[in-house]
C-alpha positions as CSV (number, residue, x, y, z in Angstrom):
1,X,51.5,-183.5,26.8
2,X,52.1,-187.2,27.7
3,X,51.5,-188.5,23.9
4,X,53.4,-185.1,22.3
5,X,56.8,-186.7,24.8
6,X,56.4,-189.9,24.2
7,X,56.0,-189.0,20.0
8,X,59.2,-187.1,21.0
9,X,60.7,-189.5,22.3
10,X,60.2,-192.1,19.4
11,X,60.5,-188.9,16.7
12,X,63.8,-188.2,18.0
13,X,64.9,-191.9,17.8
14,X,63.9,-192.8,14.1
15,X,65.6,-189.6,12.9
16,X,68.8,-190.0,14.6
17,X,68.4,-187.0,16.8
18,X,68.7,-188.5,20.8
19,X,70.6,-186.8,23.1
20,X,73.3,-189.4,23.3
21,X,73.9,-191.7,26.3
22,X,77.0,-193.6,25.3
23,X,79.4,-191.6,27.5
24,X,79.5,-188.2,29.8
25,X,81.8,-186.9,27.6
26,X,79.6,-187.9,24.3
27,X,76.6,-186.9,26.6
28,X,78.2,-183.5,27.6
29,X,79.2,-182.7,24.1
30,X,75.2,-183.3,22.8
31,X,74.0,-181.4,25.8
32,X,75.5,-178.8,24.8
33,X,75.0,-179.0,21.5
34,X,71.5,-179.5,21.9
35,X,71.2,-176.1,24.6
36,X,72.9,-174.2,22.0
37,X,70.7,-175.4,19.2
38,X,67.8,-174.5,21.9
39,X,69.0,-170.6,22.5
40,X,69.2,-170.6,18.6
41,X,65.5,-171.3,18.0
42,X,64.4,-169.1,21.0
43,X,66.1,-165.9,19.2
44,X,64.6,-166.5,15.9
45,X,61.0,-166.5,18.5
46,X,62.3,-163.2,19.0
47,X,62.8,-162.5,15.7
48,X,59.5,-163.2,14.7
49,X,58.3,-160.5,17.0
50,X,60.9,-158.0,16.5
51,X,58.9,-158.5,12.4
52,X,55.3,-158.4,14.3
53,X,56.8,-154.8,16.2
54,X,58.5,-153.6,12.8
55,X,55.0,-154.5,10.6
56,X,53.1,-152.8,13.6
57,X,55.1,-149.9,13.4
58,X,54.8,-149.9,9.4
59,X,50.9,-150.0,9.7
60,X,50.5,-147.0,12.3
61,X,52.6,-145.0,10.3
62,X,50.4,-146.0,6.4
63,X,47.7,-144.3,9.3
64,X,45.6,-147.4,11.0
65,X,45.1,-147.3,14.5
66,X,47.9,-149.0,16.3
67,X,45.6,-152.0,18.0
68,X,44.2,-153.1,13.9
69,X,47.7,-152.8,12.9
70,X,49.2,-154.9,15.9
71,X,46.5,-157.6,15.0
72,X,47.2,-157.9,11.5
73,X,51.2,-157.9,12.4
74,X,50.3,-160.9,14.7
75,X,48.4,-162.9,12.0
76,X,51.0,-162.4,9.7
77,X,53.5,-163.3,11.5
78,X,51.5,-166.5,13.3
79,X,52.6,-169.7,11.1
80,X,56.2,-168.8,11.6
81,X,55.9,-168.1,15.0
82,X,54.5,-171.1,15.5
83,X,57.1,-173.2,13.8
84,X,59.9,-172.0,15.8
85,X,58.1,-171.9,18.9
86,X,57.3,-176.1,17.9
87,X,61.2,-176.0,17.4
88,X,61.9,-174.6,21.1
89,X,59.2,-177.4,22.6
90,X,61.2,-180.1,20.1
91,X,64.8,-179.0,22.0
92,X,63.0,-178.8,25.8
93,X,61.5,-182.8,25.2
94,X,64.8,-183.6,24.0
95,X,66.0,-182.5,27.7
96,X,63.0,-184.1,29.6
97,X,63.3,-187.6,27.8
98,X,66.9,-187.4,28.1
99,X,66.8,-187.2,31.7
100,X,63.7,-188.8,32.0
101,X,61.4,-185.8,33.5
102,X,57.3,-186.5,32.8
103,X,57.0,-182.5,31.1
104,X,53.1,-182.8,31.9
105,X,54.0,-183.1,35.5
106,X,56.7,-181.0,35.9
107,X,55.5,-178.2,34.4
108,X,51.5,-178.4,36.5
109,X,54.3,-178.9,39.8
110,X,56.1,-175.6,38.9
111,X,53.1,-173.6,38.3
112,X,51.8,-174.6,41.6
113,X,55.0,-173.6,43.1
114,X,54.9,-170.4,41.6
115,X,50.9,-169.7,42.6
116,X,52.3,-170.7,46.1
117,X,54.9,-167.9,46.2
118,X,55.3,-165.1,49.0
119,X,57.4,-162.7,46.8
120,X,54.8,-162.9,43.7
121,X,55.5,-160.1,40.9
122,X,52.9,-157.2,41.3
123,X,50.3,-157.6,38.3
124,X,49.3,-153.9,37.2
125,X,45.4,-154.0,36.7
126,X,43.9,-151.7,35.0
């Protein structure tokens, strides 16, 4: 995770793209614009499984059992998927470089805090 932020990092500086730093009101402005660009890319995520439902749905309906058609829904919709789920991870290391948050460590130190809760969702089991 440490080389993807720092790639980031220097990614984001060749193409123009930093968060800027200049002044709070020029750093407000790209926050913002940067968050909204964010939510943007995390509904089309959504949008690529709303398809994957959809081509499910399609599939049970030609007559193959709904688990084989879920699984070829998933591989056909897995490149895209994967592309804007590369563009929400490109907006979040925007945000950690920009306030200067190691993403490797912060995210192991949240999981930890969460594996450490008292009021833990119940997990059905089968």
């Amino acid at each position: 995770m440490k080389d993807i932020q720092t790639f980031s990092k220097q990614y984001q500086k060749e193409m123009g793209w930093e968060i800027s730093e200049e002044n709070y009101e020029k750093s407000r402005a790209s926050l913002l614009n940067n968050y909204m660009l964010l939510t943007t890319e995390v509904a089309e995520v959504a949008e690529e499984l709303r398809k994957a439902f959809n081509m499910t749905a399609s599939y049970v309906k030609e007559g193959r059992p709904e688990e084989k058609a879920f699984e070829l829904a998933k591989e056909q919709i897995k490149e895209d998927l994967g592309k804007e789920l590369a563009d929400c991870l490109a907006y979040m290391l925007k945000f950690y470089n920009f306030f200067g948050i190691d993403a490797e460590e912060s995210f192991y130190a949240k999981m930890e805090e969460v594996r450490n809760r008292k009021n833990k969702d119940i997990v059905k089991t089968k």
